[in-house]
C-alpha positions in Angstrom: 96.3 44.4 -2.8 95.7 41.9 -0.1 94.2 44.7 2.0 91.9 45.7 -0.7 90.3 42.4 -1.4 90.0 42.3 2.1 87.8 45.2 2.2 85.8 44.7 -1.0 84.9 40.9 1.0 84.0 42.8 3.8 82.3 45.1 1.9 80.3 42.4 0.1 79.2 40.7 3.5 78.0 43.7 4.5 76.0 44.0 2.0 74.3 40.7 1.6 73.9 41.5 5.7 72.0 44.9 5.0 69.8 43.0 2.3 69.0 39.8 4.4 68.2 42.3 7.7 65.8 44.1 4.9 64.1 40.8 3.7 63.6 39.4 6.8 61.0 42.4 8.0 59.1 41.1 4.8 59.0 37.6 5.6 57.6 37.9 9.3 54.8 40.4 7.8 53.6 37.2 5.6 53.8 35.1 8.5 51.9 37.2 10.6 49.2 37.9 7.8 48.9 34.0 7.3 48.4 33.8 11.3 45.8 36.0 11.1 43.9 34.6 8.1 44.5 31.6 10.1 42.0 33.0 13.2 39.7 34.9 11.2 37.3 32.1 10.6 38.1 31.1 14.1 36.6 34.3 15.2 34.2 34.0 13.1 32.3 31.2 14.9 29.9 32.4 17.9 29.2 30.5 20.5 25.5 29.3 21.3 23.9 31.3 24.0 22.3 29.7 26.8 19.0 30.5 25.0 20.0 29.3 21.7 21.1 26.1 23.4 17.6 25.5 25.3 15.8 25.8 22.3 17.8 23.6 20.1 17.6 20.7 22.9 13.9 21.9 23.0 13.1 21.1 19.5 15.3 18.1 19.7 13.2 16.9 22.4 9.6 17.9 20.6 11.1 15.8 17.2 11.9 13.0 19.6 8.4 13.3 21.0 6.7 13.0 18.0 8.5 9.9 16.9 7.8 8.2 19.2 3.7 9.0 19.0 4.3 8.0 15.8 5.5 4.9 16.8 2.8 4.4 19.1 0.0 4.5 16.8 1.4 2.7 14.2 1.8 0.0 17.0 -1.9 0.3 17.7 -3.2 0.1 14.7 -1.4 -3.1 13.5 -2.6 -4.8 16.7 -6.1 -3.7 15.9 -5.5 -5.3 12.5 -3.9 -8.7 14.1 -7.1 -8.6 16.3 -9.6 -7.8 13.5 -8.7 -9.7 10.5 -6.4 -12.1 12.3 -8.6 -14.7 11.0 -9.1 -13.5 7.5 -7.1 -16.3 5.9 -9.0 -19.4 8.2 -12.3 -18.1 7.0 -11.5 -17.2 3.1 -10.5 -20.8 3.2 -13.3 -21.9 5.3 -15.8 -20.6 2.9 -15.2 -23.4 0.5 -17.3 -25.7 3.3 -20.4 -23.7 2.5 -19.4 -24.2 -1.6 -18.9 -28.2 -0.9 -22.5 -27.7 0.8 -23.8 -26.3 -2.5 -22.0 -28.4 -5.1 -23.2 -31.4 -3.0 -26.7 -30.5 -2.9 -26.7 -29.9 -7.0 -25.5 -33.0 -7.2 -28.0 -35.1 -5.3 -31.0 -32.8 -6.6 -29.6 -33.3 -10.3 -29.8 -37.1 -9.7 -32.6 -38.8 -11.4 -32.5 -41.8 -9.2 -33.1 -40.2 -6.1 -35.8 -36.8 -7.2 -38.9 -37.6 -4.9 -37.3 -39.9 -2.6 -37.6 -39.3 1.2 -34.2 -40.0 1.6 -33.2 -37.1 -0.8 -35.4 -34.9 1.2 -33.7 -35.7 4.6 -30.5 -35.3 3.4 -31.3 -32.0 1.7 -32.6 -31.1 5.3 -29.4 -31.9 7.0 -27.0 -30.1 4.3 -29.3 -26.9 5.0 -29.2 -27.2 8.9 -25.4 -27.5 8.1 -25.2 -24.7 6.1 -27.0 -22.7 8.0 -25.2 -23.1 11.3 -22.3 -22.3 9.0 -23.3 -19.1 8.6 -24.4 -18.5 12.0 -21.0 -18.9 13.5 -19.4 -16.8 10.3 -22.1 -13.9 11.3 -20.9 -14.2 14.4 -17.3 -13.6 13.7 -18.5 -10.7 11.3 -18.3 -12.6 8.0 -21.4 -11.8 6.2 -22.9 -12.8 2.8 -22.7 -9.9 0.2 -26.5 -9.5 -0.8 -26.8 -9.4 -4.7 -29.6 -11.0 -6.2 -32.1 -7.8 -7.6 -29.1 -5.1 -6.5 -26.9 -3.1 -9.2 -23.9 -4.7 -10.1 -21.1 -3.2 -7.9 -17.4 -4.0 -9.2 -16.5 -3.7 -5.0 -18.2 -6.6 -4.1 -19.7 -8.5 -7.5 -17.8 -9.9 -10.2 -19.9 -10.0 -13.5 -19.6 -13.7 -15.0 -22.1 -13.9 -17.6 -25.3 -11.6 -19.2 -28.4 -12.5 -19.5 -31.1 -11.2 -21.5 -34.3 -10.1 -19.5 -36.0 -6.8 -20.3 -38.3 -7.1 -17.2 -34.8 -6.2 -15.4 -32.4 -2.8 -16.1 -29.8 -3.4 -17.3 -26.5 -4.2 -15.0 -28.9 -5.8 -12.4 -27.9 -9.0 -10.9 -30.8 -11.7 -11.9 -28.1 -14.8 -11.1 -25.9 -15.9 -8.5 -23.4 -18.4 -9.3 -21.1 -18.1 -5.9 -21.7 -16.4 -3.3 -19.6 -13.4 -1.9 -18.7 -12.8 2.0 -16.5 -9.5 3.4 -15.0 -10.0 6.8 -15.8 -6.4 9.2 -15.0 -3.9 6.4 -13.1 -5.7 3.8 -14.2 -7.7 1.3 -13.2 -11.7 1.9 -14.0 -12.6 -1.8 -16.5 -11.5 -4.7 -20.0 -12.1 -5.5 -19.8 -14.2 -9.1 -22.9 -13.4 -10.4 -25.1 -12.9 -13.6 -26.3 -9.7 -14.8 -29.2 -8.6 -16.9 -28.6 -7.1 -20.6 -31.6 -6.1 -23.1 -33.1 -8.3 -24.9 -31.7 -7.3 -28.6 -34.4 -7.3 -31.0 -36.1 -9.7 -33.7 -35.6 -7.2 -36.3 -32.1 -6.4 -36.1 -31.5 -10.0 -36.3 -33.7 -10.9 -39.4 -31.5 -7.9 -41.0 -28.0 -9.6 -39.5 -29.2 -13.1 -40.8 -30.2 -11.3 -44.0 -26.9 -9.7 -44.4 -24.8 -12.7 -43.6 -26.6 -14.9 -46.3 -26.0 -12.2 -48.5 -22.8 -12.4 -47.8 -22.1 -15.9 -48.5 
């Protein structure tokens, strides 16, 4: 009996041996297929050619280029800016010298004390020399006076304060200037405040508005 089991044990090793030997062939094919999964997309990656590589650093180079041109002018033209309109703050506020100027002279002229005095005619001299040389040194630095009296109203440089009825005028001309306006090289410093002309509306229409509003009451 003892003999037997032995060889049915025997038997049984033999047999898990034979099926172990005939799995393991399996298990290296998976292996092997997942090492070469593994280095297909590894062989699937070229390498640059010298060509490929000269043109790349080529077109880096060009991008870098243009940057840097880019750069360049950008640089330039703010410094132009700095050197043209540096000053644009100093004379926007400047410009209220030439307004003291005016208000000043309305005041004096409006005064019925002095009208027709000599000493209201020197002073109105000297507040003119003033101005004037004002607007020398303001030419000079290219701030110039926006011309508007007898010229179309322009939105760019006039700024429409009131109408005024005058049919000897077309309409949307400027008739009255109230402040005047200055630009600095190209830009405009500040507006012209102005008045501009509207038609005179007529007598009839407003016998038959005063006619309708008594009717109405």
């Amino acid at each position: 009996m003892e003999k037997e089991e032995n060889q049915n044990s025997t038997s049984t090793d033999q047999n898990q041996d034979t099926i172990k030997e005939t799995e393991k062939p399996e298990e290296q094919l998976a292996e092997e297929t997942k090492q070469e999964t593994s280095k297909e997309p590894q062989e699937e990656i070229k390498e640059q050619t010298p060509e490929e590589k000269i043109a790349e650093l080529e077109d880096k180079v060009a991008r870098t280029f243009a940057e840097m041109e880019n750069q360049r002018r950008r640089f330039e033209k703010e410094k132009e800016d700095a050197f043209e309109y540096g000053g644009y703050i100093f004379a926007k506020e400047a410009l209220s010298l030439i307004d003291n100027l005016d208000r000043s002279k309305h005041v004096l002229e409006s005064d019925d004390k002095l009208k027709e005095t000599e000493a209201l005619k020197k002073t109105l001299e000297h507040l003119n020399i003033i101005k004037k040389d004002l607007i020398s040194i303001f030419e000079k630095n290219n701030i110039k006076p926006i011309d508007s009296i007898n010229k179309k109203l322009d939105p760019n440089f006039h700024q429409a304060m009131m109408e005024i009825e005058d049919d000897t005028k077309v309409p949307g001309t400027i008739i009255q200037e109230i402040q005047k306006g200055f630009t600095i090289k190209d830009r405009l410093l500040r507006p012209s405040l102005v008045g501009v002309s509207k038609k005179v509306a007529k007598k009839e229409e407003k016998t038959e508005e005063n006619q309708e509003n008594i009717e109405n009451k």
